[in-house]
mmCIF entry with sequence, helices, sheets and N, C-alpha, C, O atoms, coordinates in Angstrom:
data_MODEL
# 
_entry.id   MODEL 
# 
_entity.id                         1 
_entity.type                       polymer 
_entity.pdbx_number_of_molecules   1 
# 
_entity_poly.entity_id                      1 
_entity_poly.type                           'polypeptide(L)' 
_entity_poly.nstd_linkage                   no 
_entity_poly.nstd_monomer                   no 
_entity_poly.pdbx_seq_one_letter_code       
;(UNK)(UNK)(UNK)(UNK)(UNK)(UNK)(UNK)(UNK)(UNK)(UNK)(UNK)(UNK)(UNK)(UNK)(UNK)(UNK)
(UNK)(UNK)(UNK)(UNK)(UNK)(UNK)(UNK)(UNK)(UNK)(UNK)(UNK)(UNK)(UNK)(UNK)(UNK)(UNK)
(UNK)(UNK)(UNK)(UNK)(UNK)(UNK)(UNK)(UNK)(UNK)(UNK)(UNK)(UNK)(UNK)(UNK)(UNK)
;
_entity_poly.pdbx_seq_one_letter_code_can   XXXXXXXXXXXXXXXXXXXXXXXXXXXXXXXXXXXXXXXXXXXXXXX 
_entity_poly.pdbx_strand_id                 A 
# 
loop_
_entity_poly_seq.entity_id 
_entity_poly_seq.num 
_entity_poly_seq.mon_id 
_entity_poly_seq.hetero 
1 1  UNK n 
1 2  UNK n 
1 3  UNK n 
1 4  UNK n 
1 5  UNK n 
1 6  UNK n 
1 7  UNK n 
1 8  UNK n 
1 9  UNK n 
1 10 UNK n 
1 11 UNK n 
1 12 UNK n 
1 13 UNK n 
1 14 UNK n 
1 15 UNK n 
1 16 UNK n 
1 17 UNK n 
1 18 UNK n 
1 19 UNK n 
1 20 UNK n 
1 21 UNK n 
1 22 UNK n 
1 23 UNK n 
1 24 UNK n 
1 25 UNK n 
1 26 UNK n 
1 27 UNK n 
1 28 UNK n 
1 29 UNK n 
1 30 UNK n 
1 31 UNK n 
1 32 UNK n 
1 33 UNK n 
1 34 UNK n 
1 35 UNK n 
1 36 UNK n 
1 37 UNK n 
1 38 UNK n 
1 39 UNK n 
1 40 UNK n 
1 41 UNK n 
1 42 UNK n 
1 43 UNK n 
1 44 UNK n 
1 45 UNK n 
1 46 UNK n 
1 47 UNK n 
# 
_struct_asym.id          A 
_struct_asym.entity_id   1 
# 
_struct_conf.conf_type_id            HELX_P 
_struct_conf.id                      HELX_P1 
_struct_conf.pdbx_PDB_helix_id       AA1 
_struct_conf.beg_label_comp_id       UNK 
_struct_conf.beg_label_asym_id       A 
_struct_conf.beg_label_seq_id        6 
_struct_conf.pdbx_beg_PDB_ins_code   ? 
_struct_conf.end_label_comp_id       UNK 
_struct_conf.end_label_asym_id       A 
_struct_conf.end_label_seq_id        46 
_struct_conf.pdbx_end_PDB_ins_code   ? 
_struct_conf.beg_auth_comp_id        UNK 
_struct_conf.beg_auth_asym_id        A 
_struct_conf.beg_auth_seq_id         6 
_struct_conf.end_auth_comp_id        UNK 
_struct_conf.end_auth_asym_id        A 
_struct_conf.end_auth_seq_id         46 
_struct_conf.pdbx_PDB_helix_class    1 
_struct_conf.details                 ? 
_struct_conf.pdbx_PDB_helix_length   41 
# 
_struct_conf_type.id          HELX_P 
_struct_conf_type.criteria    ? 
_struct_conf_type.reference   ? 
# 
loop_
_atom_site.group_PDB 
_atom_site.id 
_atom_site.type_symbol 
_atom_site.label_atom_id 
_atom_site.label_alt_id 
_atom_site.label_comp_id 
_atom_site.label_asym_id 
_atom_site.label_entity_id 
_atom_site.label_seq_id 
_atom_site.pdbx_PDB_ins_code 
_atom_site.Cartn_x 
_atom_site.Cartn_y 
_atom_site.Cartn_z 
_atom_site.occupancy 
_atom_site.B_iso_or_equiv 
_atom_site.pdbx_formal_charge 
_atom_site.auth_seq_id 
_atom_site.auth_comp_id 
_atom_site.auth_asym_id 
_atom_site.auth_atom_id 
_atom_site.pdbx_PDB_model_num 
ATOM 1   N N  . UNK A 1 1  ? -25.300 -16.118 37.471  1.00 0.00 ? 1  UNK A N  1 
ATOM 2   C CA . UNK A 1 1  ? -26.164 -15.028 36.991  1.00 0.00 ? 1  UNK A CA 1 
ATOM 3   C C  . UNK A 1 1  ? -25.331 -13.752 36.841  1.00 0.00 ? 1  UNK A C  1 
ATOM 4   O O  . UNK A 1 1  ? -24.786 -13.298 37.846  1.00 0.00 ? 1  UNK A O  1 
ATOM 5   N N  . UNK A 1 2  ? -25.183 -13.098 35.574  1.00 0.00 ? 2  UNK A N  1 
ATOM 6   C CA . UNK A 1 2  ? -24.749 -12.181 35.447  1.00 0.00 ? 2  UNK A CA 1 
ATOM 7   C C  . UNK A 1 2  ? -25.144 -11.012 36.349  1.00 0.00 ? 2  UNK A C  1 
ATOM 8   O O  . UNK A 1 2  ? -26.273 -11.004 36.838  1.00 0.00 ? 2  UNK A O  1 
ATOM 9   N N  . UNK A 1 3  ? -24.274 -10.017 36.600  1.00 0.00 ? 3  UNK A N  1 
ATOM 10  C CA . UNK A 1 3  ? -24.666 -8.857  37.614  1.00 0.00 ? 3  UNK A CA 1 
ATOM 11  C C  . UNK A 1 3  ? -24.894 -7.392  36.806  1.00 0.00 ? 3  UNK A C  1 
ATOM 12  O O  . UNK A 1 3  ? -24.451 -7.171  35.679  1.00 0.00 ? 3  UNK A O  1 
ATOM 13  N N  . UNK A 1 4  ? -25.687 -6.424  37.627  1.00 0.00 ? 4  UNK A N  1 
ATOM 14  C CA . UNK A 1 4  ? -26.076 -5.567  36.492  1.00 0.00 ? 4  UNK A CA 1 
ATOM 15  C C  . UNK A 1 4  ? -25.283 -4.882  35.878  1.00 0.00 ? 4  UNK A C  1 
ATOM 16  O O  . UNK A 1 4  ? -25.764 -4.057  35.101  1.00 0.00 ? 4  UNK A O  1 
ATOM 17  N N  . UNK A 1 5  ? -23.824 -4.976  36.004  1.00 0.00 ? 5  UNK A N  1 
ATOM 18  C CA . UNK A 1 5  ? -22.853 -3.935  35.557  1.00 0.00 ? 5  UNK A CA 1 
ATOM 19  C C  . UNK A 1 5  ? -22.264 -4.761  34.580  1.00 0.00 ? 5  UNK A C  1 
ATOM 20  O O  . UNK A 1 5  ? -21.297 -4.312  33.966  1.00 0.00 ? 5  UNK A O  1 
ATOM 21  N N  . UNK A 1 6  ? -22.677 -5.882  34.333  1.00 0.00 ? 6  UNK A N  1 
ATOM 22  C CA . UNK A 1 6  ? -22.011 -6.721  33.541  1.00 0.00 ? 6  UNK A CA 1 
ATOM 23  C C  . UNK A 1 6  ? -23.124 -6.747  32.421  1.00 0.00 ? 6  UNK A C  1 
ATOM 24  O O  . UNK A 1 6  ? -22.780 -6.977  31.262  1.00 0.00 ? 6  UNK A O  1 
ATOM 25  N N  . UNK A 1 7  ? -24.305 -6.543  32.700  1.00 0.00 ? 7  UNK A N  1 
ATOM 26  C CA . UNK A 1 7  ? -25.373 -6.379  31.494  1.00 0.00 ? 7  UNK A CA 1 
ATOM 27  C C  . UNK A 1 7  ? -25.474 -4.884  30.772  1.00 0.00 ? 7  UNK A C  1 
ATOM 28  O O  . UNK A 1 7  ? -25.898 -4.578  29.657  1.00 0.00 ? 7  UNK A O  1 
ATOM 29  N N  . UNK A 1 8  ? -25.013 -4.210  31.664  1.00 0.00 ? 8  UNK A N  1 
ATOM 30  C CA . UNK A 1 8  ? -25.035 -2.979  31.683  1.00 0.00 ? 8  UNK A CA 1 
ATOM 31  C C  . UNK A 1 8  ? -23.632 -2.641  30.590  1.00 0.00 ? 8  UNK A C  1 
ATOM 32  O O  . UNK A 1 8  ? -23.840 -2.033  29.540  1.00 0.00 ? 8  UNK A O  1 
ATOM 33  N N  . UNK A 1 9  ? -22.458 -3.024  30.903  1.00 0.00 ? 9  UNK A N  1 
ATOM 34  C CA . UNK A 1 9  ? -21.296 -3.142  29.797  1.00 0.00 ? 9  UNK A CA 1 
ATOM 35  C C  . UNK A 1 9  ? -21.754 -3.525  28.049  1.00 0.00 ? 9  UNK A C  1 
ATOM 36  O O  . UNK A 1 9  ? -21.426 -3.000  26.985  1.00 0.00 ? 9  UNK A O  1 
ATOM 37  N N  . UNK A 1 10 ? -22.730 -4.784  28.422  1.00 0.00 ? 10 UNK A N  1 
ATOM 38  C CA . UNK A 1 10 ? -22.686 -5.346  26.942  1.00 0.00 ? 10 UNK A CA 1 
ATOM 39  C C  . UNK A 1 10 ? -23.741 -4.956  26.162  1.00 0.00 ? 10 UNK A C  1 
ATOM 40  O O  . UNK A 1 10 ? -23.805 -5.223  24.962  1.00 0.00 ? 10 UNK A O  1 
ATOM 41  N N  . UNK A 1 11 ? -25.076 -3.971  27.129  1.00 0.00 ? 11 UNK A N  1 
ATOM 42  C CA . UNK A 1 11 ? -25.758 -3.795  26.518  1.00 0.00 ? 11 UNK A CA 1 
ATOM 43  C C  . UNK A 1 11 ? -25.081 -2.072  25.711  1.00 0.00 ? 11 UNK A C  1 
ATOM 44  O O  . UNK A 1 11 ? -25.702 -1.475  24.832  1.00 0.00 ? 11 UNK A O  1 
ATOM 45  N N  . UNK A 1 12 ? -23.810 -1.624  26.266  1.00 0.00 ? 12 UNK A N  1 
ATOM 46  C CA . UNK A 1 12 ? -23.514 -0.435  25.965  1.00 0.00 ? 12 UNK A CA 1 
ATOM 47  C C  . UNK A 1 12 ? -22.410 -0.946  24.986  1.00 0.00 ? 12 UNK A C  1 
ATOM 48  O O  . UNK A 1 12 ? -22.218 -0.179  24.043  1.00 0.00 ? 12 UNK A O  1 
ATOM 49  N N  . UNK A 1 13 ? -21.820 -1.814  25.000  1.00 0.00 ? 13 UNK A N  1 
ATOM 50  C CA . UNK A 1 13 ? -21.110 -2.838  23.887  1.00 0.00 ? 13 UNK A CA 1 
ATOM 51  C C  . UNK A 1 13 ? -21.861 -2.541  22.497  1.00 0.00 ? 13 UNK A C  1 
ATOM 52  O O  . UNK A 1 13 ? -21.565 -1.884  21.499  1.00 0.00 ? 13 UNK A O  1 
ATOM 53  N N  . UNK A 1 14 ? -22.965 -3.320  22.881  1.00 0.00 ? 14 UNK A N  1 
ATOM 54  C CA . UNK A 1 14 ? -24.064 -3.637  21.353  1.00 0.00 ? 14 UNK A CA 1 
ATOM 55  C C  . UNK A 1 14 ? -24.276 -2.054  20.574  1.00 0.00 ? 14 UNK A C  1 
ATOM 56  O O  . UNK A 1 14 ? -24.024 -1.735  19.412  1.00 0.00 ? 14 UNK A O  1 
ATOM 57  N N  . UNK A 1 15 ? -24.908 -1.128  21.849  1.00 0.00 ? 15 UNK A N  1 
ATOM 58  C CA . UNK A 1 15 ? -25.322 0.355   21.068  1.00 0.00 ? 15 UNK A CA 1 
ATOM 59  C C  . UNK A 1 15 ? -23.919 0.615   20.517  1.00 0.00 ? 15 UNK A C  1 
ATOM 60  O O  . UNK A 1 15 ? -23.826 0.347   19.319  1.00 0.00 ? 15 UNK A O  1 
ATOM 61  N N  . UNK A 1 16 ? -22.776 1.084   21.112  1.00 0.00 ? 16 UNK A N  1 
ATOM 62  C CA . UNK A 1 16 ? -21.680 1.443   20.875  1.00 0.00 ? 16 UNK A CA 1 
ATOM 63  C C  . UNK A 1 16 ? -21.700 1.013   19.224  1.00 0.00 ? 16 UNK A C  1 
ATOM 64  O O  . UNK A 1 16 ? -21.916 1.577   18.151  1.00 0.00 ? 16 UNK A O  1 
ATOM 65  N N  . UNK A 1 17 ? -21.389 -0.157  19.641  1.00 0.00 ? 17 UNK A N  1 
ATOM 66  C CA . UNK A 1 17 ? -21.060 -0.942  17.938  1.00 0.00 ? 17 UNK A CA 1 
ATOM 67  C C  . UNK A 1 17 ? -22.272 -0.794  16.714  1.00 0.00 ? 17 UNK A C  1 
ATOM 68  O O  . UNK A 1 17 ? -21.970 -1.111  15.563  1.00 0.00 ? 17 UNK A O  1 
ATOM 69  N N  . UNK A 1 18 ? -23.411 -0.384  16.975  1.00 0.00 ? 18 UNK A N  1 
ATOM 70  C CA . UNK A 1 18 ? -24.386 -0.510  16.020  1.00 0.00 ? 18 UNK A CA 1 
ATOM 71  C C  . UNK A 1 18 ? -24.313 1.512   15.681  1.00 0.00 ? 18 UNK A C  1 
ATOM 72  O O  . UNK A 1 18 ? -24.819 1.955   14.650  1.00 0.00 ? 18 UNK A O  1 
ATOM 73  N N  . UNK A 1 19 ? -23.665 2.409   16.659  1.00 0.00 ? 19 UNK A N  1 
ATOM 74  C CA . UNK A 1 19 ? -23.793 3.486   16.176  1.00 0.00 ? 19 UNK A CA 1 
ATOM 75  C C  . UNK A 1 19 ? -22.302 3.375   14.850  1.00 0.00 ? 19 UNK A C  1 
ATOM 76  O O  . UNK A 1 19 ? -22.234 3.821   13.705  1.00 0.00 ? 19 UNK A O  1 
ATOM 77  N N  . UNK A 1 20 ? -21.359 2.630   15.637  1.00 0.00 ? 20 UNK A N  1 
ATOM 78  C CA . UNK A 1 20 ? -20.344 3.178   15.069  1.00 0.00 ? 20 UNK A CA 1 
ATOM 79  C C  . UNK A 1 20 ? -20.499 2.882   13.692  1.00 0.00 ? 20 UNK A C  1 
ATOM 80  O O  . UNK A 1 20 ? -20.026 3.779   12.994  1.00 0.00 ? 20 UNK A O  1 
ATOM 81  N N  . UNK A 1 21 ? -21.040 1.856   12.992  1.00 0.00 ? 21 UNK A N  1 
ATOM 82  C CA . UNK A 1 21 ? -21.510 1.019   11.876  1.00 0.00 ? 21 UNK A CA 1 
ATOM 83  C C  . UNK A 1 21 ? -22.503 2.326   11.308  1.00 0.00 ? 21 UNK A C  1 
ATOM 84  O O  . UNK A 1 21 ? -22.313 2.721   10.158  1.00 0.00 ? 21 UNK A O  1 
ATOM 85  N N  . UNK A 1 22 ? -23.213 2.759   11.877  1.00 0.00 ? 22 UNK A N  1 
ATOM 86  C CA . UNK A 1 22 ? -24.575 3.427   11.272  1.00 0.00 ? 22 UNK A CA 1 
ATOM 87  C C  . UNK A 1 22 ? -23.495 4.862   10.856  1.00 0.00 ? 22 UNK A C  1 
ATOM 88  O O  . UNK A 1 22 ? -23.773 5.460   9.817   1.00 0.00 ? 22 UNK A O  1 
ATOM 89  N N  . UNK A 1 23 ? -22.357 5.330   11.655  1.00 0.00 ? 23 UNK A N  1 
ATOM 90  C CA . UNK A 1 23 ? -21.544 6.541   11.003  1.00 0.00 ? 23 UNK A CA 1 
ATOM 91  C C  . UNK A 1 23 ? -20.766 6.371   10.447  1.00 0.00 ? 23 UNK A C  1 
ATOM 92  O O  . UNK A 1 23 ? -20.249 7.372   9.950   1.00 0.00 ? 23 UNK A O  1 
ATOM 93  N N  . UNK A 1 24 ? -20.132 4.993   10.135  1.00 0.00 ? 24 UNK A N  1 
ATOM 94  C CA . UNK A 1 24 ? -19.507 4.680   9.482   1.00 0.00 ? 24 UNK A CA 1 
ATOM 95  C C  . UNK A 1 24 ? -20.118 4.312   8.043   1.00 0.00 ? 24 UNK A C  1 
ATOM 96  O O  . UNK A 1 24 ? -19.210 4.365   7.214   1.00 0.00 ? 24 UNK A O  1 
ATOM 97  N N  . UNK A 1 25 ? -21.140 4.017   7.559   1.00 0.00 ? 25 UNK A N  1 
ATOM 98  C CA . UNK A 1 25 ? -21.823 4.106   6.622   1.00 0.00 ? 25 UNK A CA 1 
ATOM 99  C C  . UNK A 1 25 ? -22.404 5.503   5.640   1.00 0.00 ? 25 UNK A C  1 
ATOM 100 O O  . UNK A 1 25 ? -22.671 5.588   4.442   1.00 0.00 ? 25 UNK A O  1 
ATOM 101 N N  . UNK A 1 26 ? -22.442 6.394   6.643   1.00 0.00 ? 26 UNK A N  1 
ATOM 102 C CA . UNK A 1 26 ? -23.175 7.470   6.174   1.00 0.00 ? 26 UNK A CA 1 
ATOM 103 C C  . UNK A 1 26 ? -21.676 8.374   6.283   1.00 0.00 ? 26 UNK A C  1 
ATOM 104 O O  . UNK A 1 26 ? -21.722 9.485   5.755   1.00 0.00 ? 26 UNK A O  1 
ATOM 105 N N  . UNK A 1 27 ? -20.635 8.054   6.795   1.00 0.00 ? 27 UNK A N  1 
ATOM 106 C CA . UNK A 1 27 ? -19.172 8.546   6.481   1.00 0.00 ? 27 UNK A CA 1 
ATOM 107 C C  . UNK A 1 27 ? -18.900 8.315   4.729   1.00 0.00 ? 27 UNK A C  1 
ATOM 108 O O  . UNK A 1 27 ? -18.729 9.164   3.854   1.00 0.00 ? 27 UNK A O  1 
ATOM 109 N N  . UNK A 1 28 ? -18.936 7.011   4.655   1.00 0.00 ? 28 UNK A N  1 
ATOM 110 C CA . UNK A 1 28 ? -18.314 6.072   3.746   1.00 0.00 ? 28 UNK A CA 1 
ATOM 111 C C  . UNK A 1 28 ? -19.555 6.580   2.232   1.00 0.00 ? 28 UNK A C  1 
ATOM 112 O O  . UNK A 1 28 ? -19.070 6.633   1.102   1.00 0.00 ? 28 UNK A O  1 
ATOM 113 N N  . UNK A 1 29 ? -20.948 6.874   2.428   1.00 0.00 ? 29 UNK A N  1 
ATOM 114 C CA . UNK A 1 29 ? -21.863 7.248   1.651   1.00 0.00 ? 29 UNK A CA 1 
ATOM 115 C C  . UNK A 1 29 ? -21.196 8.719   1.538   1.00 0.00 ? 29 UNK A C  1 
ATOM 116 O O  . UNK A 1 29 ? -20.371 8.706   0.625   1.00 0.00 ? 29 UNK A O  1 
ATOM 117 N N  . UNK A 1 30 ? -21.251 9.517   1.936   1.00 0.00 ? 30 UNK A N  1 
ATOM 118 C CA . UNK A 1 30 ? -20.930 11.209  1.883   1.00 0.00 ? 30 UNK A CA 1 
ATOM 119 C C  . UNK A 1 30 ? -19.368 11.360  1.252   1.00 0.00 ? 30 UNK A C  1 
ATOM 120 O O  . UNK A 1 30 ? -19.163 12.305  0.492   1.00 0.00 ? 30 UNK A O  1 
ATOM 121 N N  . UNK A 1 31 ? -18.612 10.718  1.470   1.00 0.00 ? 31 UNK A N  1 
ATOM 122 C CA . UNK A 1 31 ? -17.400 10.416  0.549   1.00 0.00 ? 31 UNK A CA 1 
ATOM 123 C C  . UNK A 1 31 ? -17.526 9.814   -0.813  1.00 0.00 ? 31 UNK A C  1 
ATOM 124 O O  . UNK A 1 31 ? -16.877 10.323  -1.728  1.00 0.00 ? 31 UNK A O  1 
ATOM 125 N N  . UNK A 1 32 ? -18.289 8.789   -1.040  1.00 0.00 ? 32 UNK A N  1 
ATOM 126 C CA . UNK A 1 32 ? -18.924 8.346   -2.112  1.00 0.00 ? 32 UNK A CA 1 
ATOM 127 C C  . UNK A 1 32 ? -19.436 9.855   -3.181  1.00 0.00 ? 32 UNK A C  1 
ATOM 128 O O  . UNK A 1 32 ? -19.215 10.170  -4.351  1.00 0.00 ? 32 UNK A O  1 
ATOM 129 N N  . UNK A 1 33 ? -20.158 10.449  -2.100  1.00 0.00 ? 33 UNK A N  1 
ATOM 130 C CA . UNK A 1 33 ? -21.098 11.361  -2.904  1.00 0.00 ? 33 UNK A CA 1 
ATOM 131 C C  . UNK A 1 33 ? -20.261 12.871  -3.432  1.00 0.00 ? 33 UNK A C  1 
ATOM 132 O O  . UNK A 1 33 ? -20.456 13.728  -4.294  1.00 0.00 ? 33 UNK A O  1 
ATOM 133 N N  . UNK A 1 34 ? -19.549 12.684  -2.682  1.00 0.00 ? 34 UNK A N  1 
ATOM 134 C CA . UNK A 1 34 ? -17.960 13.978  -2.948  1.00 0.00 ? 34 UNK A CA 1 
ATOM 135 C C  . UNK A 1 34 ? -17.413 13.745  -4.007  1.00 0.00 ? 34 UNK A C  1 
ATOM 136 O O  . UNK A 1 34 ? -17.077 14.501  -4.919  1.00 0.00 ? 34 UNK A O  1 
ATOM 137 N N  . UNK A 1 35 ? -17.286 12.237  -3.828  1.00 0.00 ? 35 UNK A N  1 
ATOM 138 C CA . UNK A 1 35 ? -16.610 11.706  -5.426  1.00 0.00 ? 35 UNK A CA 1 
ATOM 139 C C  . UNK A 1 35 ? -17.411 11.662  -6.748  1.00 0.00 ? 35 UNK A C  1 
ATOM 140 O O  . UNK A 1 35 ? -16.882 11.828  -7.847  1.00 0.00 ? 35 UNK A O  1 
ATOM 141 N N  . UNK A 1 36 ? -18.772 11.417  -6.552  1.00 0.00 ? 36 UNK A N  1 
ATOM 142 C CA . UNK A 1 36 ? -19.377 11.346  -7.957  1.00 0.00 ? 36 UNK A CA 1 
ATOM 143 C C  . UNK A 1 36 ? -19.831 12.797  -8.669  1.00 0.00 ? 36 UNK A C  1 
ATOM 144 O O  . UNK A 1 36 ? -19.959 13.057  -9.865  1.00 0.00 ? 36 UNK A O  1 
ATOM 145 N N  . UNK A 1 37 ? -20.084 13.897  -7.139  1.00 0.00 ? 37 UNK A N  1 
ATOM 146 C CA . UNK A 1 37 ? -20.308 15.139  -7.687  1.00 0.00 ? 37 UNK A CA 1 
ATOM 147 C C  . UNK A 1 37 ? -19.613 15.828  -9.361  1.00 0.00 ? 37 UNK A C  1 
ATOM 148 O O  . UNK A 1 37 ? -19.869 15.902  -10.563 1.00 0.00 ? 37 UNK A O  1 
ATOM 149 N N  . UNK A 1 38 ? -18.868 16.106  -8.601  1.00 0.00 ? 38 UNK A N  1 
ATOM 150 C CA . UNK A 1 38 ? -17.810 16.733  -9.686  1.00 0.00 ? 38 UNK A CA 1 
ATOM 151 C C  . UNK A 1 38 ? -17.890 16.039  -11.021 1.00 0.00 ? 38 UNK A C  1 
ATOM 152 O O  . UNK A 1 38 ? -18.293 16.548  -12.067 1.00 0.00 ? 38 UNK A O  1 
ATOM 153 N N  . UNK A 1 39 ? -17.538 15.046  -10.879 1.00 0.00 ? 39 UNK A N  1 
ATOM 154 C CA . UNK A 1 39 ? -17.946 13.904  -11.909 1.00 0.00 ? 39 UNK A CA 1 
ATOM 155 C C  . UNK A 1 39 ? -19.134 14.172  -12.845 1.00 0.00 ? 39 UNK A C  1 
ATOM 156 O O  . UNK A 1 39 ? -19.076 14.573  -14.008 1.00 0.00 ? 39 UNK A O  1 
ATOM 157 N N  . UNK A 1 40 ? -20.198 13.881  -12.134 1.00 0.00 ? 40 UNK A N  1 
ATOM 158 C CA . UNK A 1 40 ? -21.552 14.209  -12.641 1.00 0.00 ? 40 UNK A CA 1 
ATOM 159 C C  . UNK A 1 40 ? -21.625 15.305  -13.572 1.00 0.00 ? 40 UNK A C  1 
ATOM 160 O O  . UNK A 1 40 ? -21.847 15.160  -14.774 1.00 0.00 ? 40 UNK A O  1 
ATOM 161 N N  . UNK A 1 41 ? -21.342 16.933  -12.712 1.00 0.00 ? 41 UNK A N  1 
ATOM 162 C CA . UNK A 1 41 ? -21.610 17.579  -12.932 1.00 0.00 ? 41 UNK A CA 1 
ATOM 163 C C  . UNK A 1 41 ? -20.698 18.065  -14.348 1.00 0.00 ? 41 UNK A C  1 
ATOM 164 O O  . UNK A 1 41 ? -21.202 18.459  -15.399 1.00 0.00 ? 41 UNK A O  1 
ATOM 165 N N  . UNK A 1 42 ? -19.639 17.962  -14.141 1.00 0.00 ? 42 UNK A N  1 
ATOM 166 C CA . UNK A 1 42 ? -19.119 17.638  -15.744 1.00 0.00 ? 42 UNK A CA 1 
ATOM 167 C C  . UNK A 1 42 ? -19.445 17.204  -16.544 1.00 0.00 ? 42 UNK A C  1 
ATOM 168 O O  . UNK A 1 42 ? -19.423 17.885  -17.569 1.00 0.00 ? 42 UNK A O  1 
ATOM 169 N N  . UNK A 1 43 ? -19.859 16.077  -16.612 1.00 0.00 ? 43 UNK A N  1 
ATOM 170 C CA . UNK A 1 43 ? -20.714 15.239  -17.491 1.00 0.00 ? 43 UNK A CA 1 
ATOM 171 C C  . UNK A 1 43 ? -21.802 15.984  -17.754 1.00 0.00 ? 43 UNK A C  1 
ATOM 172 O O  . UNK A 1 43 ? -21.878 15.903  -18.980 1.00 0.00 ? 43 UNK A O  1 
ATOM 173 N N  . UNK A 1 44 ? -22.823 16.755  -17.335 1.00 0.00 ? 44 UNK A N  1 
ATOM 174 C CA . UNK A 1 44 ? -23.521 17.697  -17.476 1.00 0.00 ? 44 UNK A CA 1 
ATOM 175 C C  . UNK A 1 44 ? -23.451 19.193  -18.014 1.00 0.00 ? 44 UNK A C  1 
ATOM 176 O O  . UNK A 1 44 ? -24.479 19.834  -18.231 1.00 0.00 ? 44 UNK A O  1 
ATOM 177 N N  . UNK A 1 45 ? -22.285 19.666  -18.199 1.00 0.00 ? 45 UNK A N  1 
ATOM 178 C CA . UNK A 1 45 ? -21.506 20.724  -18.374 1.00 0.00 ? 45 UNK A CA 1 
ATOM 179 C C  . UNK A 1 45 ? -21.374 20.260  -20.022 1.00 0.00 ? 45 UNK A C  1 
ATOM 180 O O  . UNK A 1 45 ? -21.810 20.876  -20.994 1.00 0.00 ? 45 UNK A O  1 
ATOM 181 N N  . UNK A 1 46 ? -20.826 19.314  -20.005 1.00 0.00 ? 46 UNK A N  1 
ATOM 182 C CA . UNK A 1 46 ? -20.234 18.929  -21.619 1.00 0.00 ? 46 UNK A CA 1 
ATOM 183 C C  . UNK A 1 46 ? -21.331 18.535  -22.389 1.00 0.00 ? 46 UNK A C  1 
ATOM 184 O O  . UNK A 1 46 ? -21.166 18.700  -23.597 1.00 0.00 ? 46 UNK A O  1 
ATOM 185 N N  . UNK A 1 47 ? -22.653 17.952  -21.962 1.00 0.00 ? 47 UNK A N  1 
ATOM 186 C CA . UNK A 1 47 ? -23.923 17.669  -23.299 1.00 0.00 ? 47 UNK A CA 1 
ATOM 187 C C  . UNK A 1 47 ? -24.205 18.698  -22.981 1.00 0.00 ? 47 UNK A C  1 
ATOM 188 O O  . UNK A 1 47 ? -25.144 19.278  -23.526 1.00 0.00 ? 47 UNK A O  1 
# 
């Protein structure tokens, strides 16, 4: 039977890893969105 410091590790394992994913997404989106700005807005500038 696992002991509580050992449930206690993996349940801080799981959060750990599901935040780092959730900022790593909305990192990876906001860089995305840096890049199309400028872009866009040129494209808008010129019609």
């Amino acid at each position: 039977m696992a002991s509580i410091k050992d449930v206690g590790r993996f349940f801080i394992f799981i959060v750990g890893g599901l935040v780092a994913i959730i900022v790593g997404s909305f990192m990876i989106r906001g860089t995305m969105h840096m890049w199309d700005n400028p872009d866009n807005a040129d494209d808008e500038k010129k019609d």
